[in-house]
C-alpha positions, 0 to 999 in steps of 0.5 A, spaced: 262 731 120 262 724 120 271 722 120 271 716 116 277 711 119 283 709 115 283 702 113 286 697 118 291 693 115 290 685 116 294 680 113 291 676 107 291 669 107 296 667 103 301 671 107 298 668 113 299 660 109 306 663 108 308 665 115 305 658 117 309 653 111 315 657 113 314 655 121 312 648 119 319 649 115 323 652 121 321 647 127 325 642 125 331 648 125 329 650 132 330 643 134 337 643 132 338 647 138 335 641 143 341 638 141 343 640 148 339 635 150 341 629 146 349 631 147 348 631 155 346 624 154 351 622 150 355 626 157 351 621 161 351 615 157 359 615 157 360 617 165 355 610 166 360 607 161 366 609 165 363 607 172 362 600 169 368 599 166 372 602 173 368 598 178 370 591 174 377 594 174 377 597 182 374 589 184 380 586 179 384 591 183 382 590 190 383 582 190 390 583 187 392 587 193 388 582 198 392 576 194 399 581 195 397 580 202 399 588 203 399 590 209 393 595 212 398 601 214 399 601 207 393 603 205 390 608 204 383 613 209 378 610 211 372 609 206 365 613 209 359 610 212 355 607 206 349 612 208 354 618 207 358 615 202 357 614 193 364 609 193 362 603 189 359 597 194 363 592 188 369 594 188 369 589 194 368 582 193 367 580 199 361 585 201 355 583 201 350 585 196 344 586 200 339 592 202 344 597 203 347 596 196 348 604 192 349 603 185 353 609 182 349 614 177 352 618 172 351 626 175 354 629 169 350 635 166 352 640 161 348 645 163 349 645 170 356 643 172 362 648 170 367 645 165 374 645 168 380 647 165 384 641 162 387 637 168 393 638 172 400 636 170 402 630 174 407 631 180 414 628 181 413 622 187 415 616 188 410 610 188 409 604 193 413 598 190 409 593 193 403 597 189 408 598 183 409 590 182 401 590 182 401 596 177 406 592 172 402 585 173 395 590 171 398 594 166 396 588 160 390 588 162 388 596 162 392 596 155 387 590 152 381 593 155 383 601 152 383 597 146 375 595 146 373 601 149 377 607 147 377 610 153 384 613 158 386 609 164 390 609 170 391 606 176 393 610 183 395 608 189 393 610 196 397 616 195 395 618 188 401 616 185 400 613 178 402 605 177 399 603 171 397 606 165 398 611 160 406 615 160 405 618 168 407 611 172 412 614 178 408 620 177 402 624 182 395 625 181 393 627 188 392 635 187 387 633 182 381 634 184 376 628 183 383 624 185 382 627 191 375 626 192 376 619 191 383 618 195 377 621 202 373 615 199 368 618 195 366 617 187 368 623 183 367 625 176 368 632 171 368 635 165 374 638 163 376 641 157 381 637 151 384 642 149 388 648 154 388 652 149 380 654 148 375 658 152 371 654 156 365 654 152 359 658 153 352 655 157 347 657 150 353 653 146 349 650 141 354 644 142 358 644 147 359 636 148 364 636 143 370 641 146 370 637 153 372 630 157 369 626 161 374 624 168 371 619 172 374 617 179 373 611 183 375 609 190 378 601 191 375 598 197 379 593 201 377 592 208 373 598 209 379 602 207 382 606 201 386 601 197 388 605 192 383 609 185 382 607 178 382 613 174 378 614 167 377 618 162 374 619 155 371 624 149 363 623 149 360 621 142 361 627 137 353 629 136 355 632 128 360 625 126 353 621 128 348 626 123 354 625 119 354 618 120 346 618 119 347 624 113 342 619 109 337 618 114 337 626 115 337 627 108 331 623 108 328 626 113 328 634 110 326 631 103 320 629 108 319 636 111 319 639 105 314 634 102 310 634 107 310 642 107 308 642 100 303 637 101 300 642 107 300 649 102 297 645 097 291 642 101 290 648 104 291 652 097 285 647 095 280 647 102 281 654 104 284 659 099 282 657 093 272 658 095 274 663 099 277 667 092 272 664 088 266 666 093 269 674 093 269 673 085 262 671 086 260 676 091 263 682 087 259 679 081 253 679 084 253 685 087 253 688 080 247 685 078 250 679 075 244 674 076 247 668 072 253 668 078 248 666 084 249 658 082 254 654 087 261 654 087 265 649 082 270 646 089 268 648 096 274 644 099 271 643 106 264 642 109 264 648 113 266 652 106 261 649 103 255 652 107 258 657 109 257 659 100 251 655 100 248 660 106 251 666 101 247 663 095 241 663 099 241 670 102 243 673 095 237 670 092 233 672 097 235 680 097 234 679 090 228 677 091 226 681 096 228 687 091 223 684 086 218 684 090 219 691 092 219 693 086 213 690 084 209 693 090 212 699 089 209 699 081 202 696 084 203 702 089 204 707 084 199 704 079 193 704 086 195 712 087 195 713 080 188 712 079 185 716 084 190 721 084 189 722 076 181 722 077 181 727 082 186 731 078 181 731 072 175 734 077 178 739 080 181 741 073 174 741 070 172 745 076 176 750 076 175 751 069 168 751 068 167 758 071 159 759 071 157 755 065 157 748 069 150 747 073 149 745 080 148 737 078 154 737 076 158 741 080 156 736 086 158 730 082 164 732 080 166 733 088 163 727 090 167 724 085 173 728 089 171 726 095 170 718 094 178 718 090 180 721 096 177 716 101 180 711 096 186 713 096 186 714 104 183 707 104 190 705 100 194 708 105 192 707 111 192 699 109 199 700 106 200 702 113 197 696 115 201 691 111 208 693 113 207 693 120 204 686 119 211 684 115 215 687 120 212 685 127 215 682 132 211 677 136 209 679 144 209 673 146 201 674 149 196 668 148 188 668 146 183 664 144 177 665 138 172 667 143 176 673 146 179 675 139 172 675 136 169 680 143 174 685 140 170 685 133 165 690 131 157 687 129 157 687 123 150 687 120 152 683 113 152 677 116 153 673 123 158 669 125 158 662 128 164 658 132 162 651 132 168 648 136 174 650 140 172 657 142 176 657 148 183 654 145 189 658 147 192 660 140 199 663 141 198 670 138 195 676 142 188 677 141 188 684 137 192 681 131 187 674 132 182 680 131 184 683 125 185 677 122 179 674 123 176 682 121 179 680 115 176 675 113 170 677 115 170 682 111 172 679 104 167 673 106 162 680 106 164 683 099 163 676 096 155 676 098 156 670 104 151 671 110 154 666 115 161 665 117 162 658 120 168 657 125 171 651 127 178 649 131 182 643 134 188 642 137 194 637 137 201 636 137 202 643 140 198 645 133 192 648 132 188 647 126 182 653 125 178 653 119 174 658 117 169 658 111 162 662 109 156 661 104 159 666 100 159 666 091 166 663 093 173 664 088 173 662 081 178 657 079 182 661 075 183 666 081 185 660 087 193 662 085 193 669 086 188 671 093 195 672 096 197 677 092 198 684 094 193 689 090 189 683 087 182 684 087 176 682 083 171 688 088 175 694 086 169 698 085 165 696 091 173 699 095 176 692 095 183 694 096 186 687 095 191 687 101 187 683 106 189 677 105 196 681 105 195 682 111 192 676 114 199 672 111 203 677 113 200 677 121 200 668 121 208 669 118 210 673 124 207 668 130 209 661 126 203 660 123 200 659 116 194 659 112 191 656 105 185 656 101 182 649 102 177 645 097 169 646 099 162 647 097 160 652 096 163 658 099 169 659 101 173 656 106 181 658 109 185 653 113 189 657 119 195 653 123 198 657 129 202 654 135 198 653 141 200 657 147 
């Protein structure tokens, strides 16, 4: 017993247009968590403002302490080997700017570098009064420039103690980690967070920019030595207050989405979704016989929707029309049998009831008549075999030519058989179809009283041309339109069964070829097309 199989789910389309608006919808949401990006940006660009500012400031701060005239015991460590150093080569005025230049670039990544708690407290010290009196000389110009740039400036001496800026004069900075690193000469920078009361935020934080503080140390050059550090910080730019800033342009921007979301929907309701419903209502139409549906669709919407129905249209005609024509036959058929059938029944019936009373004469006749309907309908039978192994024949591939074709046919003593040209030509069908072909043809020439057939063929363009004409009574006017139709015969009473021509255009249409009746004289003349092999 055959199981049938549960039907599988599958989406419909507008499920599948749906989920593909809803995408297109979310993309510009999913993008709100690359916001990361922007914000590390935004980290890097102030990290770059901030090394700006501190290498003005350092190169401010090293030519007051070489107009002081400090002594170089009073400064600080020895700076680094500048392959091995990041300290700004600007900070001295003095140094060259040549090959060995190194410019700073900010190094800052949200996603990578830890953000350390808020920064120390400063430590109680007592500064140098030498760097004290270059502090109170520098102080006004830290307080014009935070003015401007918003950003915290201090300035330390070679020891780490706060000199000018902000309220920590007189206090120390040098347990602080990227003071310190500046304080050995090199440049130093961190994130750390403004407020010491929350949690460092999170790596997958959508927005972590926002919570921190960026601190910057620079080291100050003066004869090659740690002079003193200029120290920076600044909160990056707030990413939500500029979407906020741009709330116009952003709303602009999801009215657009939206826009364009819709547009999408409506275009692919148009192109796609609405033929492919309309050609299922025409497909379940046809299907229940309904003829006046197998006419184009009022909108295709694509060019490949548009074929895709007019393929369909084509087929549906087609099967339709291979249903009458089935149909048809099948009347013919049982109209052909019926005949013999209902003959043959009457004389056995009269034989069989006759008893004694009918004499010799026509007990014979009666089963001669038998015996004539049974060949018939053998005859008809045996054709219909013919015909259908010549609809559904497939070609072998195999050449022949018109002499070979015509070793393979018996003589046939009602006429004779002349090829004027061309017999050796090599025609692209194997030599017993080309037989039962020429058979055919042959014998209808036979049934209509000719005596001689003539044959003739040439070849071009990788087509051969063969015309095939006889002597006989030839074909009425009347009559021209219908000698390829199955069963039709004007020799029914001589045993013509009128499937002969049947079977020569049904062999012709499975090798490529063709065949028509062609205007003559006298008789009667066909015109064959086959490829050439």
């Amino acid at each position: 017993m055959r199981r049938v199989n549960p039907r599988k789910w599958r989406p419909r389309l507008a499920t599948v247009v749906i989920a593909i608006l809803i995408l297109v919808m979310a993309l510009p949401l999913v993008g709100l968590f690359f916001f990361r990006l922007y914000e590390n940006q935004l980290i890097r660009q102030t990290e770059a403002e901030l090394i700006a500012q501190g290498a003005v400031l350092a190169a401010v701060y090293a030519q007051e302490v070489r107009d002081a005239g400090i002594a170089t015991d009073k400064l600080g460590a020895a700076l680094p080997a500048p392959a091995d150093s990041g300290a700004s080569r600007a900070s001295d005025p003095g140094r060259p700017i040549g090959p060995g230049y190194q410019p700073i670039e900010p190094e800052l990544d949200l996603a990578s570098d830890y953000v350390l708690p808020t920064r120390p407290a400063a430590a109680a010290a007592t500064a140098d009064p030498a760097f004290a009196a270059l502090g109170a000389r520098l102080s006004a110009i830290l307080e014009a420039t935070q003015k401007t740039t918003l950003a915290g400036f201090r300035l330390l001496d070679p020891r780490g103690v706060v000199i000018a800026g902000g309220g920590e004069i007189g206090l120390s900075l040098a347990d602080v980690g990227e003071v310190r690193e500046a304080l050995a000469g090199h440049y130093a920078s961190a994130l750390r967070l403004r407020n010491p009361n929350q949690p460092p935020p999170p790596l997958y934080s959508i927005s972590r920019g926002t919570k921190v503080r960026v601190f910057v140390a620079m080291p100050v050059e003066v004869a090659g030595r740690v002079a003193g550090v200029v120290y920076l910080s600044r909160t990056p730019n707030n990413i939500v207050k500029h979407l906020y800033g741009e709330r116009g342009k952003v709303t602009l921007a999801a009215i657009a989405i939206l826009g364009g979301t819709l547009l999408i929907g409506l275009v692919f309701l148009r192109t796609v979704s609405r033929p492919i419903y309309g050609l299922i209502e025409r497909t379940k139409r046809i299907a229940a016989g309904d003829r006046t549906a197998m006419r184009p669709l009022d909108h295709h919407g694509t060019r490949e929707m548009a074929e895709l129905s007019a393929a369909f249209l084509d087929m549906a005609e087609k099967l339709h029309a291979r249903s009458d024509s089935i149909q048809t036959f099948a009347t013919h058929v049982s109209h052909e049998l019926k005949s013999p059938l209902t003959a043959i029944q009457g004389a056995a019936e009269l034989l069989r009831d006759s008893g004694g009373a009918m004499d010799e004469a026509e007990r014979r006749r009666f089963s001669g008549n038998i015996v004539t309907d049974a060949g018939r309908l053998n005859l008809l039978v045996r054709r219909l075999l013919e015909l259908a192994r010549a609809e559904n024949l497939a070609p072998s591939g195999e050449g022949t030519s018109l002499g070979a074709a015509l070793v393979l046919l018996p003589t046939d003593p009602r006429l004779a058989v002349h090829v004027e040209a061309g017999a050796e030509i090599a025609l692209r069908i194997s030599a017993e179809n080309a037989a039962i072909v020429l058979a055919n043809l042959i014998d209808n020439s036979a049934r209509h009283g000719a005596t001689l057939i003539s044959i003739a063929a040439s070849a071009t363009g990788g087509k051969a041309t063969i015309l095939v004409g006889d002597d006989g009574a030839g074909i009425s006017p009347a009559n021209r339109g219908r000698i390829f139709e199955p069963f039709f015969t004007t020799r029914r009473e001589t045993g013509g069964t009128g499937m002969g021509l049947g079977i020569v255009l049904a062999l012709l249409k499975a090798h490529d070829g063709t065949i028509r009746l062609v205007d003559s004289g006298p008789g009667t003349r066909f015109e064959i097309i086959l490829p050439v092999a």
